[in-house]
Steps between C-alpha positions, in 0.01 A plus 500: 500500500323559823148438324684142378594448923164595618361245231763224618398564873103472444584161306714365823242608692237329354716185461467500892127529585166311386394537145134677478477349154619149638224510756257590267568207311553217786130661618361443158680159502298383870166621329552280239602263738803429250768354739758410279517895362491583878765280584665672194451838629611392863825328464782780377353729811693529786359354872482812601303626204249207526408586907461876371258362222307316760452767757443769228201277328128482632418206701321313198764569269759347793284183541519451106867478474513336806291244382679473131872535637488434861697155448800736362536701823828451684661606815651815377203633424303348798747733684476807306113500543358710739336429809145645396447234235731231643284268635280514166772371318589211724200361554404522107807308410537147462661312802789334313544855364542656829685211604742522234551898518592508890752250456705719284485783759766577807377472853438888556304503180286235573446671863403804276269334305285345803507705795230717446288207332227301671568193704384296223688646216795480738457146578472457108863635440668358799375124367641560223875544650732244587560433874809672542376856273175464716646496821787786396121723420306399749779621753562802292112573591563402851699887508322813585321643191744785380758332614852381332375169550198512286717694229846278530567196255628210635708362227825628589782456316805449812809347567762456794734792567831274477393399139666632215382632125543184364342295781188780450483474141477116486285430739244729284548357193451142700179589667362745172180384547487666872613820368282775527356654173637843580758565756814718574692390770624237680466500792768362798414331840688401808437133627219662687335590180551873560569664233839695511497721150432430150633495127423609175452258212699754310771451763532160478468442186809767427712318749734218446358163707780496795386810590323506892124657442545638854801766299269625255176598728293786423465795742157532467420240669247532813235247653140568540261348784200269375298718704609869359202637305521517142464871492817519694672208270396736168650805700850298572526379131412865337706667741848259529415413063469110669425265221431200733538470873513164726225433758568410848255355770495554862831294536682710173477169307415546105145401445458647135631845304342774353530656129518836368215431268293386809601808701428737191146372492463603894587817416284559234184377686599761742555780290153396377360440783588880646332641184174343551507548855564886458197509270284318721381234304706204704825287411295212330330653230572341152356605109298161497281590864161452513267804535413402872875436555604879389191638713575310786892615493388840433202606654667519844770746461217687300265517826834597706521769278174581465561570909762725458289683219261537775731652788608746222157578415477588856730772498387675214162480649639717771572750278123499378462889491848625409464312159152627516592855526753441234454274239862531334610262808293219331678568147859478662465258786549186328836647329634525865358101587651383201884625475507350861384178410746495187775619724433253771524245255782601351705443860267194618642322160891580564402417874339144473751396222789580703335284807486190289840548343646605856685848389273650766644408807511638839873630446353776243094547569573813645758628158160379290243664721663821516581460127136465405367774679705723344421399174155542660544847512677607218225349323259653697666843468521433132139450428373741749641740236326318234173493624524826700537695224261284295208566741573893531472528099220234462291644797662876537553420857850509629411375818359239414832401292706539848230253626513236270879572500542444862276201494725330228775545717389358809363185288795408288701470806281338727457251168854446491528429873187273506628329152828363729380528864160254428696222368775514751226484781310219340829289432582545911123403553553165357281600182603466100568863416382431135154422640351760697749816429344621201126531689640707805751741321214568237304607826705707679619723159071500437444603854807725562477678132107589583553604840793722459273670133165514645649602850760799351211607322272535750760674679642693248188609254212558702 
């Protein structure tokens, strides 16, 4: 029974990513140059399936089913597309193509779609609007980037607080064609046009038609300011489960409203965005880079490091005759170096995660601080054990076991401090924890963890 589940599971699973057979064969399809088999191939996959197919595929291979199928390309999959190969796409696609696909989209899509492009792609897209869509983008690009503004639609589905369900629910089936493709609420607005609270579709379509919208409001509702950063709007939707919010301008007046989905994908770029920043390698780093792309986001953090390497170097090269005199040093030093590095890491992760998601606040730094560095220790006091009594059998020394035991100690709890205190400093200095924490906790546990082996056994053994 539980082989038959696992079995069941690995076919839904593979129901919901790329085919490797399937891109086998649309590859031996563009070689061929066979475009009805490719258009074949393309059309049961999902937009999302076809961007993953185009960033995952050499540049060649890209051109060739650009070239074959670009006329087939619509704005769903325009948006799904990353950046990195964005621009390749546009400008291989037929103008009445593009024209055609960015039509379909909502305003904060199409905002999506061409605010990272060049002028001239941009000035491609916004031709291809109406007047009223291009000026609702072109002010929507007027915001900050990062903003609400740049990630807020501006079709809004709304109606006047004194209306009631039935008043609501014919004037959308009157004016269909304005609707939204996707939306949840409607939302309610004083004669000012600020908005006053808003309703579920489920609501009102579960109520009878006399009934006043402004009796059946949610509780959830809240405003958010045009010019709140998007980080902060993701935060505000995970956090109070929003699944769209209104958007106010200076004068609280609703300019557009944001979606869950939109929100979602915020959050996900910053989760992602942490995890390359902690490894060094920069938040715009994508499968389909070039060479010169990857070494110019990496190379860097690698010389930064390369730095710290140095400084570290420079303290073991002040212990130049005590690992001289006693070579066993050399065997066990790195063991010290790298359970402090692991250990630092260990808290800088928890540390810089709980930043962006705001759990780390000034209310309990001091709870977390103290929490860490007595987990610091215990560890520390744990693997002193471990490795004390590993070097007195492996080198029949027992000194040197309370050496390397001591020096385990001292490092596993400065790592733990240094794996919360260096991000908390570098957030008050104005600068992205993810970025730079990793470089300076991996120095101090390198410098600390040589210093405190090399100089207890100087002191200690000879």
């Amino acid at each position: 029974m539980a082989e038959e589940r696992a079995e069941e599971h690995e076919r839904e699973e593979e129901d919901y990513r790329l085919d490797g057979e399937v891109v086998d064969q649309i590859l031996e399809a563009v070689a061929a140059e066979d475009a009805p088999r490719l258009a074949a191939l393309m059309e049961p996959l999902h937009a999302a399936d076809i961007a993953d197919l185009l960033e995952q595929i050499g540049g060649a291979e890209r051109r060739g089913i650009l070239r074959l199928w670009g006329r087939e390309i619509d704005g769903e999959i325009l948006t799904e597309i990353d950046e990195s190969i964005r621009e390749e796409v546009i400008d291989a696609m037929p103008r009445e193509v593009l024209a055609e696909a960015v039509r379909e989209l909502d305003s904060d899509d199409v905002v999506d779609l061409i605010e990272d492009l060049e002028e001239p792609q941009q000035e491609a897209i916004l031709e291809a609007l109406d007047d009223t869509d291009r000026a609702a983008v072109e002010q929507s690009l007027a915001y900050p980037e990062y903003s609400a503004g740049r990630l807020m639609q501006r079709e809004v589905v709304m109606a006047p607080e004194h209306w009631t369900v039935g008043e609501a629910i014919d004037h959308m089936r009157h004016n269909k064609k304005d609707l939204p493709e996707q939306f949840y609420h409607v939302i309610l607005v004083d004669p000012r046009m600020k908005p006053t609270g808003y309703v579920t579709l489920g609501k009102i379509l579960s109520s009878k038609r006399a009934v006043p919208l402004t009796s059946i409001v949610e509780d959830s509702f809240r405003t958010i300011s045009v010019y709140q950063e998007e980080a902060d709007v993701a935060y505000a939707f995970n956090q109070y489960h929003l699944i769209s919010a209104a958007v106010v301008d200076e004068n609280d007046r609703l300019v557009g409203i944001i979606t869950i989905d939109d929100a979602m994908a915020v959050l996900d770029d910053e989760h992602e965005e942490d995890i390359l920043r902690l490894a060094g390698v920069g938040d715009e780093s994508a499968i389909s880079d070039t060479v010169l792309e990857t070494v110019r986001q990496r190379l860097p953090w690698l010389a930064v490091n390369l730095m710290t390497a140095i400084l570290a170097s420079g303290v073991i090269a002040l212990f130049e005759d005590t690992i001289a005199r006693l070579v066993a040093l050399a065997v066990l030093m790195p063991i010290v170096a790298s359970m402090g590095g692991n250990a630092g890491t260990q808290t800088l992760t928890v540390a810089v995660r709980a930043l962006a998601t705001k759990d780390l606040t000034e209310s309990n730094v001091w709870r977390v601080v103290r929490r860490e560095a007595v987990v610091g220790l215990l560890n520390g006091l744990a693997f002193a054990l471990v490795m004390g009594a590993v070097a007195w059998v492996w080198f029949d020394t027992a000194s040197l076991g309370l050496v390397i035991g001591a020096a385990m100690v001292i490092n596993l709890f400065v790592a733990a401090v240094a794996g919360i205190v260096v991000p908390l400093s570098l957030e008050k200095l104005g600068a992205d924890p993810a970025l730079a924490s990793g470089t300076f906790v991996t120095t101090v546990t390198d410098v600390v963890g040589f210093f405190a082996f090399l100089g207890l056994a100087g002191a200690l053994l000879l």
